[in-house]
Every structure is written in structure tokens, then in C-alpha cells.
C-alpha positions, 0 to 999 in steps of 0.5 A, spaced: 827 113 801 833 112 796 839 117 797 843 118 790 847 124 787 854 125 785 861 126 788 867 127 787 873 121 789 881 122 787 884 117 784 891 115 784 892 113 777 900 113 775 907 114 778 913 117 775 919 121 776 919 129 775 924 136 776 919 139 782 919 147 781 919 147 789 924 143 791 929 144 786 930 136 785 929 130 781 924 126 785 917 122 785 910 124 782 903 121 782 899 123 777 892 125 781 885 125 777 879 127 781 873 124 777 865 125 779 861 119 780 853 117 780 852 114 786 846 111 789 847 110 798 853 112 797 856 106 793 860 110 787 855 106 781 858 110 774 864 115 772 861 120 770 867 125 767 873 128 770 874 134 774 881 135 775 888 134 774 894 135 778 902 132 779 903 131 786 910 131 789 912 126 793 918 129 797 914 136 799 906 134 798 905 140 794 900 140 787 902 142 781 898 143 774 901 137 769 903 141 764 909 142 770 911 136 766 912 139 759 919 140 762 921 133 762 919 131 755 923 130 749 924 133 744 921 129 737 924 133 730 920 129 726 914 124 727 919 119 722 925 121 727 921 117 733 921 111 730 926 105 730 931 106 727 932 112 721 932 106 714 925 107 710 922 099 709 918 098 702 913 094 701 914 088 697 
């Protein structure tokens, strides 16, 4: 008998810092993605597609949606202006 099927499995897949709306503070997030994998006796064999995406706050262990983290980008006037420097190189 060969037991197969899917499930879904949380990864941690990035750090940083963020503003959290519960605690009003500037602390540390970890970026949690949950991913539904193929497996065959429960061995995860293949990441098939993601199934969710949330910012975890690291001081009240509460989940919010990434776009929590819309608040903390910056803004960019132009898609010249995010380059280094404002001086335009000409080929030669």
C-alpha cells in the first residue's frame, strides 16, 4: 500500500523589521509562507504552489497580511531617480 497526497507546511522564509499596528512599536517580523506539497509516506517530495502569505510579529505573535508592510516602503519618484547617483553615462 502507498500512501500519497498533499499537505500544507509553514516555512519561515525572511526577517526583518517593521511598525506593528497591535503594538504600536517598531519591532521584528518573520515573513511566513505556507506551501502545499506532494508527498509520498509523508516525505514532502515536491512544492507544488503557495497557499498563503502573512508578517508574523515577533513581540505579540500576531499575523497580518504583507501588505502591513506597504507602510514601511519607500517612496521612489521615478524609476531613473532609484538609480546611483542622478548623472546620465553615455555610451561611448
Amino acid at each position: 500500500m502507498i500512501i500519497w497526497g498533499n499537505y500544507d507546511r509553514d516555512r519561515n522564509e525572511d526577517t526583518g523589521r517593521f511598525e506593528c499596528p497591535q503594538c504600536g512599536s517598531e519591532t521584528d517580523f518573520t515573513l511566513v509562507r505556507t506551501w502545499n506539497y506532494f508527498h509520498i509516506y509523508f516525505i514532502p517530495i515536491a512544492k507544488q504552489q503557495l497557499v498563503a502569505e502573512r508578517i508574523l510579529c515577533e513581540e505579540c505573535n500576531i499575523a497580518f497580511p504583507i501588505t502591513v508592510l506597504a507602510g514601511n516602503a519607500q517612496m521612489v519618484e521615478s524609476a531613473f531617480g532609484s538609480g546611483h547617483g542622478s548623472e546620465v553615462q553615455q555610451w561611448p
